[in-house]
C-alpha positions in Angstrom: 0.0 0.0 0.0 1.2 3.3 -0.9 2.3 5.8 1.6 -0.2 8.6 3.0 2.6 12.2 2.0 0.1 13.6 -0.3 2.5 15.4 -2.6 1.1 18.0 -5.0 4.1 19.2 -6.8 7.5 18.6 -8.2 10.5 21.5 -9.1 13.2 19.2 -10.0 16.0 21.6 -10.0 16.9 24.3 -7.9 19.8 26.3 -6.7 17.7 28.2 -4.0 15.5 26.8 -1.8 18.5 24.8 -0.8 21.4 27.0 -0.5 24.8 26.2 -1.4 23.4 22.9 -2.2 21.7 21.2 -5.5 18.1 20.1 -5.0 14.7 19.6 -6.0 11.7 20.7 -4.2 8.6 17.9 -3.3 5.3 20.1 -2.1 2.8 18.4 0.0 -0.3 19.8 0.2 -2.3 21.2 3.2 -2.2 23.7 5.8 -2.9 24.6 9.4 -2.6 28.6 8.7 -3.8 31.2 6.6 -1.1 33.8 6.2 -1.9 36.7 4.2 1.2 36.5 2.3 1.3 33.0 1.6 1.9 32.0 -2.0 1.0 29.0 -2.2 -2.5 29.2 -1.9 -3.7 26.4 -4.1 -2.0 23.9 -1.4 -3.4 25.5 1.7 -7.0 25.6 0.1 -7.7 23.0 -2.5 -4.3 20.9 -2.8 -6.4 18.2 -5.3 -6.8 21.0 -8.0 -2.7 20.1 -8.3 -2.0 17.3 -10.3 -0.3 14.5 -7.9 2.6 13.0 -7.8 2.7 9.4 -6.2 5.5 8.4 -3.9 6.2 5.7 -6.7 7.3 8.6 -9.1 9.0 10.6 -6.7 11.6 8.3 -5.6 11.8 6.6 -9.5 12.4 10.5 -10.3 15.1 10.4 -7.2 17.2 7.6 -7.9 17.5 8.6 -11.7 19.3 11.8 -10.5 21.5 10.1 -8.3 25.2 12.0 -8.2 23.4 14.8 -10.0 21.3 16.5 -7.0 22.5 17.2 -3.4 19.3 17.5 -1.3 15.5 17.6 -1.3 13.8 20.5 0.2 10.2 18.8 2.0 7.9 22.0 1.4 4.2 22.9 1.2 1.6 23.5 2.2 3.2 22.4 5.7 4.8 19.1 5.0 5.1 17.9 8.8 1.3 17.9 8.8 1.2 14.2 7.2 2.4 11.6 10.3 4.5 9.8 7.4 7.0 12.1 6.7 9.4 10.9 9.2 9.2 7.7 7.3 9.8 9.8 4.0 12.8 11.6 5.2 14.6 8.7 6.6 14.4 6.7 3.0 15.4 10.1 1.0 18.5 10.9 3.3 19.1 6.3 3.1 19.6 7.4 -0.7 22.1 9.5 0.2 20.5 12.9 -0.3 20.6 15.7 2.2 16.9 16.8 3.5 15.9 20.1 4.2 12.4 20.3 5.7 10.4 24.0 5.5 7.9 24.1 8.4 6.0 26.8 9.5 6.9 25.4 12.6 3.6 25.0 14.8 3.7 20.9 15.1 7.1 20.8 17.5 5.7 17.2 18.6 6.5 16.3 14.9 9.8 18.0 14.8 10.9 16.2 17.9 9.4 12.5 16.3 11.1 13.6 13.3 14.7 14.2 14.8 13.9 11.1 16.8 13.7 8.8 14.3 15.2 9.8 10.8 16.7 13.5 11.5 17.6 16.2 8.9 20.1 17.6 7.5 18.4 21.4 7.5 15.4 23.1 8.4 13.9 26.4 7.2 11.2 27.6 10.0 9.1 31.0 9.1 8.7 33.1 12.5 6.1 35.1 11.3 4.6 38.0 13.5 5.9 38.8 17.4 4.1 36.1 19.8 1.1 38.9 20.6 0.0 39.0 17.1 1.0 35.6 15.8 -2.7 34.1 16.0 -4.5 37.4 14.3 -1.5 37.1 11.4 -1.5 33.7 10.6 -5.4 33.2 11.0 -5.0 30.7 14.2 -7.5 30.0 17.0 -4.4 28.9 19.2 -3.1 31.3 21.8 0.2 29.7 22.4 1.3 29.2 18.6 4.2 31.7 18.9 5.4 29.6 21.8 5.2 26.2 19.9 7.1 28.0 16.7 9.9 29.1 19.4 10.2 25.2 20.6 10.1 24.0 17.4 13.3 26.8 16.8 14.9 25.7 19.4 14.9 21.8 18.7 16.0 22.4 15.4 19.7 24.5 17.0 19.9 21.9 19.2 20.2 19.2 16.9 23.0 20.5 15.0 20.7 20.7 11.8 21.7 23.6 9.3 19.1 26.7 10.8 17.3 29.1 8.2 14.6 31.0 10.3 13.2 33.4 8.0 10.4 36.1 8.2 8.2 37.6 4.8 7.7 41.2 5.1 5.3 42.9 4.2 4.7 47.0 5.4 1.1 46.4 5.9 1.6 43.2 8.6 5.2 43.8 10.1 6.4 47.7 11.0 10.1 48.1 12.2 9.0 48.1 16.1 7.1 45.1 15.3 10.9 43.2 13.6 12.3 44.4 16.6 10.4 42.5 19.0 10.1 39.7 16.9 14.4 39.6 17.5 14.3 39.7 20.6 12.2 37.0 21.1 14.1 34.5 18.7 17.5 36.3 20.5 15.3 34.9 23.9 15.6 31.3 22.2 18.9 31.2 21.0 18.8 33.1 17.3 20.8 34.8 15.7 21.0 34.8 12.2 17.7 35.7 11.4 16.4 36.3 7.7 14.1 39.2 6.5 12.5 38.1 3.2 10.3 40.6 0.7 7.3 40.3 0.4 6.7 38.5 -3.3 4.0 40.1 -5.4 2.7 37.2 -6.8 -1.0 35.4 -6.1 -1.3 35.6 -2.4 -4.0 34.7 -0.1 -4.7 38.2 0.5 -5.1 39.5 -3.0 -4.8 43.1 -1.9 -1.5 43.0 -0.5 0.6 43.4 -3.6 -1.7 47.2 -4.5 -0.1 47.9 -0.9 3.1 49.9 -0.3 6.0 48.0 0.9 9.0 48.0 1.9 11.6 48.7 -0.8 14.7 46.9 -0.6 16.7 49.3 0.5 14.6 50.2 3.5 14.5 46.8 4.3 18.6 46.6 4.3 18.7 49.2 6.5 16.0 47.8 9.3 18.1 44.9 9.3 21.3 46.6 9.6 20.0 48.6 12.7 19.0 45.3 13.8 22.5 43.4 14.4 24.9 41.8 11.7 23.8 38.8 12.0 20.5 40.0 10.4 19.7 40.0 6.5 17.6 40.2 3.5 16.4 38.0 1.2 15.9 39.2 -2.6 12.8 38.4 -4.6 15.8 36.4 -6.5 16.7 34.4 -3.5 20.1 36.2 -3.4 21.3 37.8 0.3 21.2 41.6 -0.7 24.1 43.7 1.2 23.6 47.1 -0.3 20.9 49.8 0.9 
């Protein structure tokens, strides 16, 4: 019987999502929140308008491109939703490829079973509002979501895993007060390097976002230099951008 990850997309190539490595990108589909920002939201709403992709193909498509990718990047949707993925993981890193898992961080109990039985190589975890607006931001009914983003941060640095916590900006949902809390409490749980990422004009859950003003890059560089060093931004591109 086939496996229960219910993967809704493949990008076979990509020198981003991973960095410094080659990887693909598997999406599984479904969601817990409703950010604003989020652009994915044909996975967090209706994930069978995408056309499937069994586990059968995946991992046929996997061991064709043996010595030719480094790592697979587990995204979503939230792909830590589906109980199987530790199962997933552990057979893609047995193959010999480095896993990177993007979470929005809200299941630690799955982080910690995942760790606990196959690990990863990398994680990318979104902190996404400071803890007194996280709920209202994300759509959630659960009070104590910051907290359970902040444990899932802190099980990923302590196991050693390559860290990428990352926060989408967008002038309309995050203010520079509201970045500067948000520091201090990752700072409170052992962060950092912290990444600011711009907002990406494309089809959002929140259509009327991208007619809002936003942050240009420049203004952004220079929030997250009066920040610390250790904090930077993201490009539409991908690509750390150093000058304001």
């Amino acid at each position: 019987m086939e496996r229960k990850m219910d993967f809704r997309g493949l990008v076979k190539f990509t020198l981003v999502d991973y960095p410094g490595k080659i990887g693909c990108i598997i999406f599984s589909g479904g969601c817990n929140l409703r950010c604003p920002f989020c652009h994915n939201p044909c996975l967090v709403f209706d994930p069978s308008s995408q056309p499937r992709v069994t586990e059968k193909e995946f991992f046929h498509f996997l061991e064709r491109r043996r010595g030719l990718l480094e790592g697979v990047v587990f995204s979503g949707g939230e792909p830590l939703l589906h109980p199987d993925a530790p199962e997933v993981v552990g057979r893609v890193r047995e193959m010999g490829y480095l896993a990177k898992i993007d979470t929005n961080g809200t299941l630690p109990e799955r982080v910690e079973a995942l760790l606990g039985s196959c690990g990863a190589d990398a994680f990318g975890i979104d902190y996404k509002a400071p803890a007194a607006a996280y709920p209202a931001l994300t759509g959630s009914s659960d009070r104590e979501i910051a907290q359970k983003v902040r444990r899932s941060i802190g099980l990923a640095l302590d196991s050693g895993a390559e860290l990428d916590v990352r926060t989408t900006v967008h002038k309309a949902l995050l203010n520079a007060a509201a970045l500067e809390t948000m520091y201090g409490e990752l700072k409170a749980v052992g962060v950092r390097s912290w990444t600011l990422q711009q907002y990406h004009p494309v089809e959002v859950i929140d259509d009327e976002l991208s007619a809002k003003e936003t942050f240009s890059d420049a203004e952004l560089v220079r929030i997250a230099r009066r920040l610390g060093p250790e904090v930077r931004v993201r490009g539409l591109t991908g690509r750390i951008l150093e000058s304001a």
